[in-house]
C-alpha positions as CSV (number, residue, x, y, z in Angstrom):
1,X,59.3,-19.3,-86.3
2,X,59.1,-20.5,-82.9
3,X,60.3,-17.0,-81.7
4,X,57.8,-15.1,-83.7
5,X,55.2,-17.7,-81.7
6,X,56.5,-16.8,-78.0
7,X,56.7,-12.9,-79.0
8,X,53.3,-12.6,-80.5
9,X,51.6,-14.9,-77.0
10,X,53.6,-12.9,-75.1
11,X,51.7,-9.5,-76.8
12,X,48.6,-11.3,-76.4
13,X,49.4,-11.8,-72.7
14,X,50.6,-9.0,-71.5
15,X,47.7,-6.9,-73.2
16,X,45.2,-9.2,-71.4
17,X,46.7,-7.9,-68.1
18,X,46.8,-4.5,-69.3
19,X,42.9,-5.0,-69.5
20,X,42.1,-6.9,-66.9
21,X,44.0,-4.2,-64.4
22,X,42.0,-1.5,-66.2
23,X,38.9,-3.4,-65.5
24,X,40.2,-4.0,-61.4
25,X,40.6,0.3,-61.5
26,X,37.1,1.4,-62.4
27,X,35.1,-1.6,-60.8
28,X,36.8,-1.2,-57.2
29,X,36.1,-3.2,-54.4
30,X,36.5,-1.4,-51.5
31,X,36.0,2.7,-51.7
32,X,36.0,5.8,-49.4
33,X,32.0,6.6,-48.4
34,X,30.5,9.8,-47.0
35,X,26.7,10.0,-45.9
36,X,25.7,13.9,-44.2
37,X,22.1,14.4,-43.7
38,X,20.2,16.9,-41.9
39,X,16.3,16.6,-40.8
40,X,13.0,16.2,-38.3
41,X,13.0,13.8,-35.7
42,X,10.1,13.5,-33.6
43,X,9.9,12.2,-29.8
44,X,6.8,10.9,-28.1
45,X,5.1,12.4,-26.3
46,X,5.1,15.9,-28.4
47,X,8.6,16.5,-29.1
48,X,10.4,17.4,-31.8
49,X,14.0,18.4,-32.8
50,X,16.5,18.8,-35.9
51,X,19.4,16.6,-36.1
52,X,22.7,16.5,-38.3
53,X,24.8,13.0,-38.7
54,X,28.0,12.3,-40.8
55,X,29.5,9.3,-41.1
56,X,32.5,8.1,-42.8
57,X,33.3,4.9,-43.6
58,X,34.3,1.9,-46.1
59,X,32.3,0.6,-49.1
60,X,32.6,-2.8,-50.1
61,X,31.8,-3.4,-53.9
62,X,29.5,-0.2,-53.6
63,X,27.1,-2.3,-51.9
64,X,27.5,-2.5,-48.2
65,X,29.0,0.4,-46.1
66,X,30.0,0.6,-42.4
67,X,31.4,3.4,-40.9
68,X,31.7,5.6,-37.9
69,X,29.2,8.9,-37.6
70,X,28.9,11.5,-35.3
71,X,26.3,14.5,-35.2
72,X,24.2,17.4,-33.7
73,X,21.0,17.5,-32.5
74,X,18.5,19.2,-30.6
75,X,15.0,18.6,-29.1
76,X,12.0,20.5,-27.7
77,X,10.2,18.2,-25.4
78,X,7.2,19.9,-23.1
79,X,10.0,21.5,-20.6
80,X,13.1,20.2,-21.8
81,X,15.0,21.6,-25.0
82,X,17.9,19.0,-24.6
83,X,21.3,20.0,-27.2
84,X,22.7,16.2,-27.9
85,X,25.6,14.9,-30.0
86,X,25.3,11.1,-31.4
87,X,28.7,9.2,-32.1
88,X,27.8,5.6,-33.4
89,X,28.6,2.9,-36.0
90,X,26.7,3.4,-39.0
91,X,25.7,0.5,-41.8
92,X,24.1,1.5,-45.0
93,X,23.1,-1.8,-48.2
94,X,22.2,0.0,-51.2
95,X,19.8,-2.7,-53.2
96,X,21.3,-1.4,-57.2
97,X,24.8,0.4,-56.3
98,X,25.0,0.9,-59.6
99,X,21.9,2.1,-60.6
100,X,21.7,6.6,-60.7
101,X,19.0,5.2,-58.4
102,X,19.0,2.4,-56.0
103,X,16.8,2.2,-52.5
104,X,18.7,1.8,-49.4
105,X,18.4,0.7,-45.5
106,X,20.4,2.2,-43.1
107,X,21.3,1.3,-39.6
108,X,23.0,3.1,-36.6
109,X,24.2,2.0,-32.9
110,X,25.8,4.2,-30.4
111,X,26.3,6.7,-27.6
112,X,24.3,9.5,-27.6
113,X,26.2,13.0,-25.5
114,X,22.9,15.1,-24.1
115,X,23.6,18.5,-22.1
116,X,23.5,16.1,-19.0
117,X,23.1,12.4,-18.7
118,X,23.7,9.8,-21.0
119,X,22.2,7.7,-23.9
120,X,21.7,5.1,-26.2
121,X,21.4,6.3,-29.8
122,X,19.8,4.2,-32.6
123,X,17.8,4.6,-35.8
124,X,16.6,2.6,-38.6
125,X,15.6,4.0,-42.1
126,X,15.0,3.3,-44.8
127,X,15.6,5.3,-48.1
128,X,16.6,5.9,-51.8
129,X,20.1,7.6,-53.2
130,X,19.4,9.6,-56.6
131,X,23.0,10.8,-57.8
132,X,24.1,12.0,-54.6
133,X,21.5,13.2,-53.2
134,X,20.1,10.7,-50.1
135,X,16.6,10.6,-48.6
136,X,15.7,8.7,-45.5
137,X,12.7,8.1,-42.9
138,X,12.5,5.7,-40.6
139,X,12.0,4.8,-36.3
140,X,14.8,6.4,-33.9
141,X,14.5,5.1,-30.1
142,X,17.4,7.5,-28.2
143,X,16.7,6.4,-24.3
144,X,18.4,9.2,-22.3
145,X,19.4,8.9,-18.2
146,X,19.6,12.4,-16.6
147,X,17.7,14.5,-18.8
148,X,16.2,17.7,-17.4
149,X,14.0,17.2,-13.9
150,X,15.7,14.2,-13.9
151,X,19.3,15.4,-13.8
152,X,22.4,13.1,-12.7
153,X,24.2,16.4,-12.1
154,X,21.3,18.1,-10.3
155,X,19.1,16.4,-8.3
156,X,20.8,15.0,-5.3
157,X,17.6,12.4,-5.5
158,X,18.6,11.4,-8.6
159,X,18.1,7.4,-9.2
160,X,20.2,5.5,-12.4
161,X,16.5,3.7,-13.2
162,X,15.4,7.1,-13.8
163,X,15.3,7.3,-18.0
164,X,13.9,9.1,-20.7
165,X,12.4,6.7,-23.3
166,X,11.8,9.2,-26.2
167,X,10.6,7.0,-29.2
168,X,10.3,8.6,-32.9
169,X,10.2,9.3,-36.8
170,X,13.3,10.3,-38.7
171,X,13.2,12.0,-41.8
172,X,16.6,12.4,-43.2
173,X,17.6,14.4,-46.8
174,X,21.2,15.4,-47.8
175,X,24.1,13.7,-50.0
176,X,26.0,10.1,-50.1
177,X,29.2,9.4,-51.8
């Protein structure tokens, strides 16, 4: 009898793990994240431009995700069109992760790699995720050092408190996964 008891709460054990590593597999902690999104910046005074980020990163419980983006960019500002690349750290909290839809905020810090010069990229925007598709508007501020007139590699007058303070809306569509 008492073997018949230690077999059968063994069964009943080794089933509950069975479960509870099924449960660990579909509600995962930490998981692979992708955001791409293309869009309209503007930059005062009068400028505009079209800009393309991706970052990749780590999710943590589908909630919080920090990763590290880079992009293409361009922008038409009275006399300069400037070609730019962005490379920053990106963080992105979705409010209902597990919701088909769930509002977002996003975050992003970093370099930003004009024609000539240098620069600070950042953005903040906020958004919402439906499926996989993302949408996103928000303030970018993307100070530049060298740009145009002002050129580090062409103006032998050039001073490093010379810098481009371009100031902006972001409006951001594409996918997140």
């Amino acid at each position: 009898m008492n073997v018949v008891k230690i077999i059968a709460a063994a069964a009943i054990l080794s089933a509950s793990v069975c479960l509870s590593a099924q449960e660990n597999e579909t509600n995962e902690k930490i998981s692979y994240s992708n955001i791409t999104e293309f869009g309209l910046i503007t930059a005062s005074p009068k400028g505009v431009g079209l800009e393309a980020t991706t970052a990749h990163g780590i999710a943590f419980d589908k909630t919080h995700i920090l990763g590290f983006g880079v992009g293409i960019g361009m922008s038409w500002h009275r006399e300069n069109n400037t070609p730019y690349m962005p490379i920053f750290v990106n963080y992105r909290c979705y409010f209902k992760p597990n919701n088909n839809f769930s509002p977002h905020v996003n975050i992003a810090v970093g370099a930003l790699v004009p024609r000539e010069g240098i620069g600070i990229y950042s953005s903040v925007t906020m958004g919402f995720r439906a499926g996989k598709f993302s949408f996103s508007s928000g303030l970018s501020y993307t100070p530049m050092q060298g740009v145009g007139r002002y050129s580090v590699f062409y103006d032998p007058y050039w001073k490093p408190k010379s810098w481009y303070h371009p100031f902006g809306i972001t409006l951001k569509w594409g996918f997140a996964f």
